[in-house]
Every structure is written in structure tokens, then in C-alpha cells.
C-alpha positions as CSV (number, residue, x, y, z in Angstrom):
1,X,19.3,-4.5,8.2
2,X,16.2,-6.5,9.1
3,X,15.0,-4.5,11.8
4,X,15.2,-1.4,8.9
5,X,13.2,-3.6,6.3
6,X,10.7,-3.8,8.6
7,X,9.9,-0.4,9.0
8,X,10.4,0.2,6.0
9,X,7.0,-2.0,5.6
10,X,5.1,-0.2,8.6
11,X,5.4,2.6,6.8
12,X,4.0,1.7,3.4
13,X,1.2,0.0,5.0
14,X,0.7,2.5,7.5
15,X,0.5,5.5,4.5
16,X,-1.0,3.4,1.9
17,X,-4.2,2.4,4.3
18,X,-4.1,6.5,5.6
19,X,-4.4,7.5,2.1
20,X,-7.4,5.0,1.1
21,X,-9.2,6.0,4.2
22,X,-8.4,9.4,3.5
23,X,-9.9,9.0,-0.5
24,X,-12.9,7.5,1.5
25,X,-12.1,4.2,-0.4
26,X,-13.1,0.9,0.9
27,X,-10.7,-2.3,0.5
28,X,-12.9,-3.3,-2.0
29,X,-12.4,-0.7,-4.1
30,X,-9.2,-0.7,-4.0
31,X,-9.3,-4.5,-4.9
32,X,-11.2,-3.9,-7.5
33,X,-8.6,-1.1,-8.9
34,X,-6.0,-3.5,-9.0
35,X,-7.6,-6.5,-10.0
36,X,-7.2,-8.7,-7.1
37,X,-9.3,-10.4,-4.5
38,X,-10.5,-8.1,-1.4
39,X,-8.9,-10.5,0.4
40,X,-5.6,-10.4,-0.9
41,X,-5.3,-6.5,-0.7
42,X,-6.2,-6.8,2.8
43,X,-3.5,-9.1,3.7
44,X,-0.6,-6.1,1.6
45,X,-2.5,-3.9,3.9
46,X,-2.0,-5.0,7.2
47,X,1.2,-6.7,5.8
48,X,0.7,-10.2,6.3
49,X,2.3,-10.3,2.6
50,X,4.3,-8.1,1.1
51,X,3.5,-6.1,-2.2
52,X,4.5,-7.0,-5.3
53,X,6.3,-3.7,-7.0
54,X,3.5,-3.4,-9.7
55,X,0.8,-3.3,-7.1
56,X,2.5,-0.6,-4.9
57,X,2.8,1.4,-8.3
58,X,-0.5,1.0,-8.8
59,X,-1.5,2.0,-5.7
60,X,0.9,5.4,-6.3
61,X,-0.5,6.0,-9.1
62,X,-4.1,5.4,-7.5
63,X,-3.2,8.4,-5.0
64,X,-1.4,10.7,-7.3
65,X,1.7,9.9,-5.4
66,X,5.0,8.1,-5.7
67,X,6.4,4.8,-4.9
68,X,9.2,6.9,-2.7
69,X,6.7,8.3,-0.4
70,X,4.6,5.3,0.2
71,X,7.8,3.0,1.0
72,X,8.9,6.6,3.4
73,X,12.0,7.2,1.1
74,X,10.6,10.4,1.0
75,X,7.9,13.1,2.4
């Protein structure tokens, strides 16, 4: 089960980063977006914490997207 939470993450932080850089969007920006230190997004990002629910909707919304793809539940 843990081994599954954990890629779980990898994937969310591996497709939310892909689709920033892919909106040629710096962490900043996105920071900004959501209201939060560049810092702290940078940390969801490379997942040395985990996202809140409200930020990764944000961040779906951000992208046009849902919560279901960036958390790989679905393509």
C-alpha cells in the first residue's frame, strides 16, 4: 500500500511540473496563482511535501485538467 502511495505522488509531481514547463510557466508564477510562497510550491513540486487537495485543484484547474489525471487515476 505504501509503495502504491508513493507512486501515486511521482506521478502528480512528475505531470504537474511537465505541464507548467509545458505552459512555459515559471515556479513563480505558479506561486503566485495559488497564493503561496515560491518556495513552498517548489517543495509540492519535487515532493518534499505533499499537496493539500485545494492546491492540486487549483493547479487542475490551472491546466484545464482534472484532479484524476494529475494524481494518474486516469489518462
Amino acid at each position: 500500500m505504501m509503495q502504491e502511495y508513493q507512486e501515486i505522488r511521482e506521478r502528480m509531481f512528475e505531470r504537474v511540473r511537465f505541464l507548467r514547463k509545458k505552459e512555459k510557466i515559471t515556479q513563480e508564477q505558479m506561486a503566485q496563482r495559488l497564493g503561496i510562497s515560491r518556495r513552498t510550491y517548489a517543495n509540492y513540486e519535487r515532493g518534499v511535501h505533499a499537496m493539500p487537495a485545494e492546491v492540486l485543484a487549483c493547479i487542475a484547474d490551472t491546466f484545464g485538467t482534472s484532479m484524476d489525471y494529475l494524481t494518474g487515476r486516469c489518462e
